[in-house]
C-alpha positions as CSV (number, residue, x, y, z in Angstrom):
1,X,242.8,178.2,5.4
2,X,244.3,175.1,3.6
3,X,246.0,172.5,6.1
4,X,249.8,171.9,6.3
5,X,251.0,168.5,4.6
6,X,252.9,168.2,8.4
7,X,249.3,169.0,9.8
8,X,248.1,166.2,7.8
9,X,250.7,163.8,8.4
10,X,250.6,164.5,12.4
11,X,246.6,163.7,12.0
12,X,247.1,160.4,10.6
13,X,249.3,159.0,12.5
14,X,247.7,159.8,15.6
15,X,244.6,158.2,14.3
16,X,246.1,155.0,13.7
17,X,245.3,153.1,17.3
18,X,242.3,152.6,17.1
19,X,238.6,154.8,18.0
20,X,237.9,156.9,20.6
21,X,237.7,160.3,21.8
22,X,240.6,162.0,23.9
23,X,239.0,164.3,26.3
24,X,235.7,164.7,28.2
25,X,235.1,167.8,26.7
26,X,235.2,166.8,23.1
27,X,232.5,164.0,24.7
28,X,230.7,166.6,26.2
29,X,229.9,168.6,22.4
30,X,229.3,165.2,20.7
31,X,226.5,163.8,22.9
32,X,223.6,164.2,22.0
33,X,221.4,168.0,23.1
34,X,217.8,166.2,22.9
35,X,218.0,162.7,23.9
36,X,215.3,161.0,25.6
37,X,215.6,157.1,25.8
38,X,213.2,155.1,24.1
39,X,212.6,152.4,26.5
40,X,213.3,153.0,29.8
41,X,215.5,150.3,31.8
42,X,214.2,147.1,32.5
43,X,212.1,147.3,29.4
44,X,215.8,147.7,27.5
45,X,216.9,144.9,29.4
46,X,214.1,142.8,27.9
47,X,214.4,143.9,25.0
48,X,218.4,143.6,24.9
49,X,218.3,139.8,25.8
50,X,215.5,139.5,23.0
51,X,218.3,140.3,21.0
52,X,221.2,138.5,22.3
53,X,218.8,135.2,21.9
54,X,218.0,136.0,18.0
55,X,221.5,136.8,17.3
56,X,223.0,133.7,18.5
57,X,220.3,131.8,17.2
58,X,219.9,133.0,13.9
59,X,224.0,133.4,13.2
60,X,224.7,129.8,14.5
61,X,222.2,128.8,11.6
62,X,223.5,131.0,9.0
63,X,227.4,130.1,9.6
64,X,227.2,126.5,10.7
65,X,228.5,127.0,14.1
66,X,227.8,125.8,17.7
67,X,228.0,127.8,20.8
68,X,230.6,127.1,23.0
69,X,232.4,128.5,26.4
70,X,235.2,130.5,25.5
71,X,238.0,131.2,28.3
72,X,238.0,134.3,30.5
73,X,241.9,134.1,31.7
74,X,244.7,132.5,29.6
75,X,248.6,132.2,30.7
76,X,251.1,134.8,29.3
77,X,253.2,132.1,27.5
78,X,251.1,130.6,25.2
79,X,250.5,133.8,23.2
80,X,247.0,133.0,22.8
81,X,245.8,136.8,24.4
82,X,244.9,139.5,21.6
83,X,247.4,142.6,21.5
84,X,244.4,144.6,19.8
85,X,247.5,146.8,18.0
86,X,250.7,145.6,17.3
87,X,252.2,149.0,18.6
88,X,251.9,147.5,22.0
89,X,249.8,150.0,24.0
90,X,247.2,148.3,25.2
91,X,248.5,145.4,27.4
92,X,246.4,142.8,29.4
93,X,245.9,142.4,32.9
94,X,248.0,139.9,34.6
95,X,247.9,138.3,37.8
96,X,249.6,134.8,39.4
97,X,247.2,132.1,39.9
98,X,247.7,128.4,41.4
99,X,248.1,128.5,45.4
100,X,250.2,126.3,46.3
101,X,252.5,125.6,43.0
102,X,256.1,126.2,43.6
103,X,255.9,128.0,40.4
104,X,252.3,129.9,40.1
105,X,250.9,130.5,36.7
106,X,251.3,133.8,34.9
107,X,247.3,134.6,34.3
108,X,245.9,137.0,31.9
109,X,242.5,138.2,31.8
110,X,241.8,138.0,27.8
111,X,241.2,141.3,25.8
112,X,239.5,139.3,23.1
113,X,239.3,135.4,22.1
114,X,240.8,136.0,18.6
115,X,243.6,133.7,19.1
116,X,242.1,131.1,21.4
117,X,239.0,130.6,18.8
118,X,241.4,129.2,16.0
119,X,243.0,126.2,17.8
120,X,239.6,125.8,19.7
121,X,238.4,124.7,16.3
122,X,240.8,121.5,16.3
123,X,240.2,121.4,19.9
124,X,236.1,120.6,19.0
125,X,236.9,118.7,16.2
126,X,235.4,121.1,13.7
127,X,235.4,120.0,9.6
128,X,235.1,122.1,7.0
129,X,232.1,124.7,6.9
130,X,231.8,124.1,10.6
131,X,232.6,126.1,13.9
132,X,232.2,128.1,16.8
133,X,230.6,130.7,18.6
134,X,231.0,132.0,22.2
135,X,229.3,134.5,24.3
136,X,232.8,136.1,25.0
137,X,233.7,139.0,28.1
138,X,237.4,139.9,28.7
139,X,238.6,143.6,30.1
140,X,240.4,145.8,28.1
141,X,242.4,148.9,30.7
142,X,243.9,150.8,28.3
143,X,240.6,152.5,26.4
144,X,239.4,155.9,27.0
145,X,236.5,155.4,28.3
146,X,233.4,157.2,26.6
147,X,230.0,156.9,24.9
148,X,231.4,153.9,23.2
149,X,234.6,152.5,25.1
150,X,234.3,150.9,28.2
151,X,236.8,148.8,29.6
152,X,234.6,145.7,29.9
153,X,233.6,144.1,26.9
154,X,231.4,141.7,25.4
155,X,231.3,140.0,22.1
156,X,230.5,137.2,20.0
157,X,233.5,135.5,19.1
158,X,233.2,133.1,16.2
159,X,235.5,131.1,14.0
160,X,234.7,128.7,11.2
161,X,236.7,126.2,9.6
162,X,237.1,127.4,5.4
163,X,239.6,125.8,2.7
164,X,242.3,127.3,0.6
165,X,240.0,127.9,-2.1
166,X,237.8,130.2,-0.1
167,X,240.6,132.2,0.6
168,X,239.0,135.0,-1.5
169,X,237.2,138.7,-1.2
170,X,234.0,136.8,-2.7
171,X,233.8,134.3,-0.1
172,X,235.0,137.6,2.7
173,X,231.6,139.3,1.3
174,X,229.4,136.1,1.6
175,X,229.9,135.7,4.8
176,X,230.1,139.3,6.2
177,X,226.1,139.5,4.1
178,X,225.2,136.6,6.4
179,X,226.1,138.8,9.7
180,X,224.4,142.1,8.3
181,X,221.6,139.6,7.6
182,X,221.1,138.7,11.2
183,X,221.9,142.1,12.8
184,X,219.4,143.7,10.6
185,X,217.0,140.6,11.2
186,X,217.5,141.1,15.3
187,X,216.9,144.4,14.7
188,X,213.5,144.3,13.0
189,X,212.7,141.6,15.7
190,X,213.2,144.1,18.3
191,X,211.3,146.4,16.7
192,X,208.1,143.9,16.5
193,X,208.3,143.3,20.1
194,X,208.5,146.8,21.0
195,X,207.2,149.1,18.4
196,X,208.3,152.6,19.8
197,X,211.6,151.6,18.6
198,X,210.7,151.8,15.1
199,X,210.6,155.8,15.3
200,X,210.4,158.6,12.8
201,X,212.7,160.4,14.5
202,X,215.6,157.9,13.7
203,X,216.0,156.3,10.0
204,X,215.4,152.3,9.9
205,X,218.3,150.5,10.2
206,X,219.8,150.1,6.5
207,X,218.8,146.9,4.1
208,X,222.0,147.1,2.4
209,X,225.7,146.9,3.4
210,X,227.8,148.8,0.9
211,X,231.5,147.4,0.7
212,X,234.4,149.6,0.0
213,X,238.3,149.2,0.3
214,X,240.3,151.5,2.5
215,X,241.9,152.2,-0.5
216,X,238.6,153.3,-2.0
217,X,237.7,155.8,1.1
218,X,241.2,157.3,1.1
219,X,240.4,157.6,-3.1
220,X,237.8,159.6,-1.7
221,X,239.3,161.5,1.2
222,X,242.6,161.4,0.5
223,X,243.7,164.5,3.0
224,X,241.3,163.5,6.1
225,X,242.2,160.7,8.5
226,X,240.5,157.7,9.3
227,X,238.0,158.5,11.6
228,X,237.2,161.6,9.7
229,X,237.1,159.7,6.2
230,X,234.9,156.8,7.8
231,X,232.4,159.5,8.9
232,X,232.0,161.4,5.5
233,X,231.9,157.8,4.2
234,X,229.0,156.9,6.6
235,X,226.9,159.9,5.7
236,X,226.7,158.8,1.9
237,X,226.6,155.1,3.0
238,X,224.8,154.4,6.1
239,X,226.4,150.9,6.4
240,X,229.3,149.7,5.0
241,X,232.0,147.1,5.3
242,X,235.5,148.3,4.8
243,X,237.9,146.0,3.5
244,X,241.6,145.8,4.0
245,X,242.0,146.9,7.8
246,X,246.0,146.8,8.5
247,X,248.7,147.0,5.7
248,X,249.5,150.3,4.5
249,X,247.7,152.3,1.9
250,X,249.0,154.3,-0.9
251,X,249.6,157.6,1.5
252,X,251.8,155.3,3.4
253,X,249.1,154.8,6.4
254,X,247.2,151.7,7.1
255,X,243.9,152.3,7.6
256,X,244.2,151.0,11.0
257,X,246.8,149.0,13.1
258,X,246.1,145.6,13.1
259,X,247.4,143.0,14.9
260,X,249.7,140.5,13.1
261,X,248.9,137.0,13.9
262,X,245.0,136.2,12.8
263,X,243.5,139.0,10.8
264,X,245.3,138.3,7.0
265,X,246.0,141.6,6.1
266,X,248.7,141.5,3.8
267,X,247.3,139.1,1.0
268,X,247.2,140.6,-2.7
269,X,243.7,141.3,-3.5
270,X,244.8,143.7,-6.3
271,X,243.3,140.6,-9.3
272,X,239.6,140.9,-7.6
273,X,239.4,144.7,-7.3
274,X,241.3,145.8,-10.6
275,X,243.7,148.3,-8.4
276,X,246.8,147.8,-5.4
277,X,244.8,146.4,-2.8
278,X,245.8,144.1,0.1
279,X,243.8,142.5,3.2
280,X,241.1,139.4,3.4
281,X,239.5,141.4,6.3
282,X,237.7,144.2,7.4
283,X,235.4,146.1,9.6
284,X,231.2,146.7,9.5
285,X,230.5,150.4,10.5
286,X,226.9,152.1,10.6
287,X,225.7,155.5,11.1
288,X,224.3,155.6,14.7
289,X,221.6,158.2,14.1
290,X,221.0,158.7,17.8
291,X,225.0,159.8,18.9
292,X,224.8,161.1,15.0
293,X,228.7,159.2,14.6
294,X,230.4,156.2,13.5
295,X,229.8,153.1,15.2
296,X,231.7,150.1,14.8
297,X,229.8,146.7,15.6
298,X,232.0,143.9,14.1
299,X,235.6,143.4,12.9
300,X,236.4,140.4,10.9
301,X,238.5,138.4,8.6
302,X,240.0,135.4,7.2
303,X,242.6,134.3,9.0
304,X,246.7,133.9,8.1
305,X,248.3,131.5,6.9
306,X,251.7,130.4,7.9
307,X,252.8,132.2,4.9
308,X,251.0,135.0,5.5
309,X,251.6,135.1,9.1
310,X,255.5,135.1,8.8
311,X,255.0,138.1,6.5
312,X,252.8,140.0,8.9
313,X,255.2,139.2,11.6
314,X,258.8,140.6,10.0
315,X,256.5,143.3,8.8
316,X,255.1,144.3,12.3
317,X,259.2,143.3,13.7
318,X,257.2,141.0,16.1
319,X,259.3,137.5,14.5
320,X,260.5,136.4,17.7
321,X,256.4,135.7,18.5
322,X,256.8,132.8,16.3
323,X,258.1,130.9,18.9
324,X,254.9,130.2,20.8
325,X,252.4,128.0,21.3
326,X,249.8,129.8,19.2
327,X,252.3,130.3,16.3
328,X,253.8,127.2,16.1
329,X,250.5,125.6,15.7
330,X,250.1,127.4,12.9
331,X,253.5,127.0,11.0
332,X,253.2,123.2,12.0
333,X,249.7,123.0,10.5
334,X,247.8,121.6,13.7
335,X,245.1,124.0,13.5
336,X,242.8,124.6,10.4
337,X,242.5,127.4,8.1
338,X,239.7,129.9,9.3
339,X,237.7,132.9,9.2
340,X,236.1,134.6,12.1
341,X,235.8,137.7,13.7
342,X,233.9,139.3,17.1
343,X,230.9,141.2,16.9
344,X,230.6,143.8,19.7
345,X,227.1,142.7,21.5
346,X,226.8,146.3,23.8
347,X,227.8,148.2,20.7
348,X,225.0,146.0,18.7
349,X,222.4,146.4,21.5
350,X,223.6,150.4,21.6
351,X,222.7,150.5,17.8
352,X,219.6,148.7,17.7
353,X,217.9,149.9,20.8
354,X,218.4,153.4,19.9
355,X,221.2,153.9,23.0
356,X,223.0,157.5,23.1
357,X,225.6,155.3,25.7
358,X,227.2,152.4,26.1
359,X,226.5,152.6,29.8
360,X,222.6,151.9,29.1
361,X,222.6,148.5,28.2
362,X,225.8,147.5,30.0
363,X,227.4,147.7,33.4
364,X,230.5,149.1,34.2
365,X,232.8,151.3,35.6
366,X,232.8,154.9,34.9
367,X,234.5,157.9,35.8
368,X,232.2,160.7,37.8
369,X,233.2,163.6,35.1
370,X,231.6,161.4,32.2
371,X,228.8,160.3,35.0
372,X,228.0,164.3,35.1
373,X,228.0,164.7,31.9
374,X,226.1,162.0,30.9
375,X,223.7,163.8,33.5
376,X,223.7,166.9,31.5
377,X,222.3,164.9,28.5
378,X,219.4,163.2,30.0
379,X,221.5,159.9,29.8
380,X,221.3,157.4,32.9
381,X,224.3,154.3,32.4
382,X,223.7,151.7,34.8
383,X,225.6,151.1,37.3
């Protein structure tokens, strides 16, 4: 039976904020029937910081960056937290801090270090072709929490300083190559050190990435929505990066909300692909054999201008944020022109060590009806 255009319609825009799965039930039918971990847990824990070491190793060397601390808390006013989706639902936690001020400060834990990583760059005293790297936790409340949500998070959280001319999808796919190289690298690393991960039961992780527009994958798909055209997309294309993650596409949907002040998203792009394209940014997805579903690991992108930014801003009816800290720094060209992005270190060690669950290579908080069924599945998160 075909599907309504209002059917349709309805599915799109409720895939718009973002991944995840809206009921325990639909987690129940998607876990995996015959798992069986590979290693069991302090051999993954070995194994996991095996990783973390190449990774920050190897993509220090491969973008010119440094690693350094990264804040956990930030105050309210100086706009530096991530939003995550400029529609507003997911808000940080906040807290006063400062005993004894007649005025405490208005703390918030950070959802990501987007914001913070740009001025940080000025802040070090970074040149051109140099930058940063940071071994990055924050908490983010408002996630459904399932196989691959949890409400802490871990990342690296890079930025590099670039110049106008590199402002360009050629100089977007030369860098994202660079990260695929050291995931896959880590990967094959892991796999040297413990050789039961290299399985025939699982596919090796993937040489190449493929890159595609959203534009592209909704050429393709036109009547699924995201999620759904991502996975018919992954099963042809084990690894791809999708470019142009925020302004809308032809149906009149972006391919995800993004939010308006770092990723640029709106920048023609339409003279490098040959068709109407927009975005300088973009997100790597693999097929996870193991959960046998899209995973995300990275999302990424050069950053806006103060051009750009004011578009993004009247576009997203969010101008009155150009009064802060953060935003003025750009607009009064104090901090440098960028590219960076955060690459999710449980969802990388998930991927690479063959994990049906977040919860087995990080700790966290989970509620007992996902505990049970994580039971059912012969899954054990740690707690």
């Amino acid at each position: 039976m075909a599907r309504t255009k209002e059917v349709m319609t309805a599915d799109k825009k409720a895939d718009l904020a973002g991944p995840g799965i809206s009921t325990y039930e639909e987690v129940d039918k998607i876990l995996p029937k015959d798992y069986q971990a590979i290693l069991p847990p302090l051999e993954r824990m070995k194994a996991l910081f095996a990783i973390k070491d190449y990774i920050e190793k190897h993509i220090c060397k491969e973008l010119n960056l440094t690693m350094v601390q990264v804040p956990l808390i930030v105050e309210r006013e100086s706009g530096i937290n991530d939003m995550l989706d400029r529609d507003g639902s997911r808000t940080p936690i906040e807290f006063p801090c400062g005993l004894g001020l007649e005025r405490r400060l208005n703390a918030q834990i950070v959802q990501a270090a987007t914001k913070w990583k740009r001025p940080a760059l000025a802040q070090f005293g970074c040149k051109a072709q140099e930058g940063i790297c940071t071994d990055m936790r924050a908490v983010r409340k408002d996630y459904f929490l399932d196989h691959d949500h949890s409400s802490y998070v871990d990342q690296w959280d890079w930025e590099r300083v670039m110049t106008h001319d590199q402002r360009n999808m050629k100089f977007l796919k030369d860098v994202v190559r660079k990260i695929w190289k050291v995931i896959r690298g880590a990967g094959k690393h892991a796999q040297e050190l413990y050789p039961q991960l290299k399985t025939s039961k699982y596919p090796d992780i993937p040489e190449d990435l493929t890159f595609l527009h959203a534009e592209d994958i909704l050429d393709m798909y036109p009547d699924l929505p995201r999620k759904q055209r991502e996975t018919m997309t992954l099963q042809k294309y084990p690894a791809v990066f999708i470019i142009g993650v925020g302004y809308p596409l032809k149906d009149g949907y972006p391919h995800e909300m993004r939010a308006a002040d770092y990723d640029d998203w709106i920048t023609d792009t339409s003279k490098e692909t040959g068709k109407p394209t927009r975005g300088l940014n973009g997100d790597i997805l693999v097929w996870n054999p193991v959960t046998r579903r899209r995973h995300e690991l990275t999302s990424m992108g050069i950053r806006v201008t103060k051009e750009t930014l004011v578009e993004q801003l009247k576009m997203s009816k969010l101008m009155e944020n150009l009064k802060l800290p953060y935003h003025q720094a750009i607009m009064n060209d104090r901090i440098p022109l960028s590219i960076g992005g955060g690459i999710g270190q449980s969802r990388t060690f998930m991927y690479l060590l063959r994990a049906a669950h977040l919860g087995e290579v990080t700790v966290s908080v989970w509620p007992k009806q996902l505990k049970d069924i994580c039971v059912k599945h012969n899954i054990r998160v740690l707690e």
